[in-house]
N, C-alpha and C positions, 0 to 999 in steps of 0.2 A: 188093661190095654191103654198106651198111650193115646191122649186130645191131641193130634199135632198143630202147631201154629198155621195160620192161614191169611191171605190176603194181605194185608198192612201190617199182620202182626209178624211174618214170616222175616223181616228186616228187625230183628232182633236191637242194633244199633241203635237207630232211627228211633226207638223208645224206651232205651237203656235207663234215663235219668229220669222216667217217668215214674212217682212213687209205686210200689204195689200195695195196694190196702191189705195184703195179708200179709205181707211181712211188716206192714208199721203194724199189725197185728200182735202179731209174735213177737215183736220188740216189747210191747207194754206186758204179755202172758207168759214169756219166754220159761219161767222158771215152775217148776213146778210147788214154792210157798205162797206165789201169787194164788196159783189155783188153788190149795188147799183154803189159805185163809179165805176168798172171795168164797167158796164152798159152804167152812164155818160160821160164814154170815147169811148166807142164805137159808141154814141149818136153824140160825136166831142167836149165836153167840155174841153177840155184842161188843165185851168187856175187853180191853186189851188182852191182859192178863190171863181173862179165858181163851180167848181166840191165840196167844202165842201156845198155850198149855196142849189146848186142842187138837192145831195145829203139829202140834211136834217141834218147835221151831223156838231158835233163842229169842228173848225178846228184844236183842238189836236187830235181827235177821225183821221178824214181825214187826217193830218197829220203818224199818224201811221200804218191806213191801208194803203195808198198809199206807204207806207215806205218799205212795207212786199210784196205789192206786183210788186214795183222796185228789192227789194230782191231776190225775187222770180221767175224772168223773166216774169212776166203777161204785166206789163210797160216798159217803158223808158222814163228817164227822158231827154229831150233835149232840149237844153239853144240857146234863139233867144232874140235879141237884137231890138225894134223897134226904129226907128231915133229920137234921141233928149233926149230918154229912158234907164234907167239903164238895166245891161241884165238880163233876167229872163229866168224860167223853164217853159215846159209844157208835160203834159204827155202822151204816145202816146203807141197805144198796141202792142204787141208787136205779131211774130206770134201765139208764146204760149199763151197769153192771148187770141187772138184771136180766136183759136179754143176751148177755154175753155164757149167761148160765145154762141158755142154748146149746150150744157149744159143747162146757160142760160134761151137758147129760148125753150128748152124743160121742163125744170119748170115754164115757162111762158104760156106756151099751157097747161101745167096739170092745171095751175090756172085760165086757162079762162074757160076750162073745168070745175072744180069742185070749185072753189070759187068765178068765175065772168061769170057765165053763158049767162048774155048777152053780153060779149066780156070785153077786157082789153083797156087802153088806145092806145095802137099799134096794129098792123097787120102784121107779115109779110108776103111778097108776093117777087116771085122771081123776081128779074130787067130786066133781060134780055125776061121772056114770058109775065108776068104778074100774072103769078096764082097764088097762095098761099102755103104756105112752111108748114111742118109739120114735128115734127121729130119722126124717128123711126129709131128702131135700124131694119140690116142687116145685115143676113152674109155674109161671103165672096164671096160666087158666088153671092148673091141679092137678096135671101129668104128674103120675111118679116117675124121679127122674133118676137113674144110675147115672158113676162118674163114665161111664160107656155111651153115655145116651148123650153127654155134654161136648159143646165146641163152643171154641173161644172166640170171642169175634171182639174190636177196637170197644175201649171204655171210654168215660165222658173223657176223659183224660188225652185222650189219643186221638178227640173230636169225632166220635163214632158218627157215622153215614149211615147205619144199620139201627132202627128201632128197635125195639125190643117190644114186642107183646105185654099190654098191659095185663093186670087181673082186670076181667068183664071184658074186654075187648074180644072182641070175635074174629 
């Protein structure tokens, strides 16, 4: 079901030129060897070389997404020397990358869902109980929230008059 626009935000115009954080979003995630390599490093691959291999990806194509997303703080790239070895790179996430892995595993759960019905090649499960992970969105006090249950209202961006419920706030 459609969130319809409301209020201030119903004058579409009026905040045409205002960025939307989910499309500078999707500007930087657009492609889908972003998301593998960012994946292959959270996996623990490192190595260029390994992460183009792994990947599936030529190593100009690796080369330039890994390039975008050192640019872009998802990486870092950091230089270790092993004994007898010239020194090299290996790239490591960063914590913005990190929680971008969010994300992720939650189009990895839509796709075990809806395009790999009897599961995908992974699972995740929490390390510390064992159970299984799952993502959903929450508000701030820890309502589960469906995209049914959401309205849009003005961002800092649009100088919002409406607060938003903090967490702990009553």
């Amino acid at each position: 079901m459609p969130t319809p626009l409301r209020d201030s935000l119903t004058d579409r115009d009026s905040w045409y030129d205002v960025p939307c954080s989910g499309r500078l979003a999707l500007e930087l995630v657009s492609n889908q060897s972003t998301w593998i390599l960012l994946r292959e490093v959270y996996y623990g691959t490192t190595h260029f070389t390994d992460l183009a291999r792994q990947a599936k990806v030529s190593q100009p194509t690796a080369s330039a997404r890994l390039t975008e997303m050192v640019d872009a703080g998802l990486l870092n790239k950091v230089s270790y020397q092993e004994r007898g070895q010239r020194s090299r790179e290996r790239y490591v996430l960063t914590d913005r990358g990190n929680q971008l892995m969010a994300v992720f595993f939650a189009l990895m759960q839509w796709g075990d869902r809806h395009l790999a019905p009897d599961g995908g090649a992974v699972r995740l499960r929490h390390a510390d109980c064992g159970a299984g992970v799952r993502a959903e969105l929450h508000c701030n006090v820890g309502h589960t929230v469906t995209p049914d249950d959401l309205e849009l209202v003005p961002g800092p961006a649009i100088a919002s008059t409406e607060p938003l419920q903090e967490p702990g706030a009553v």
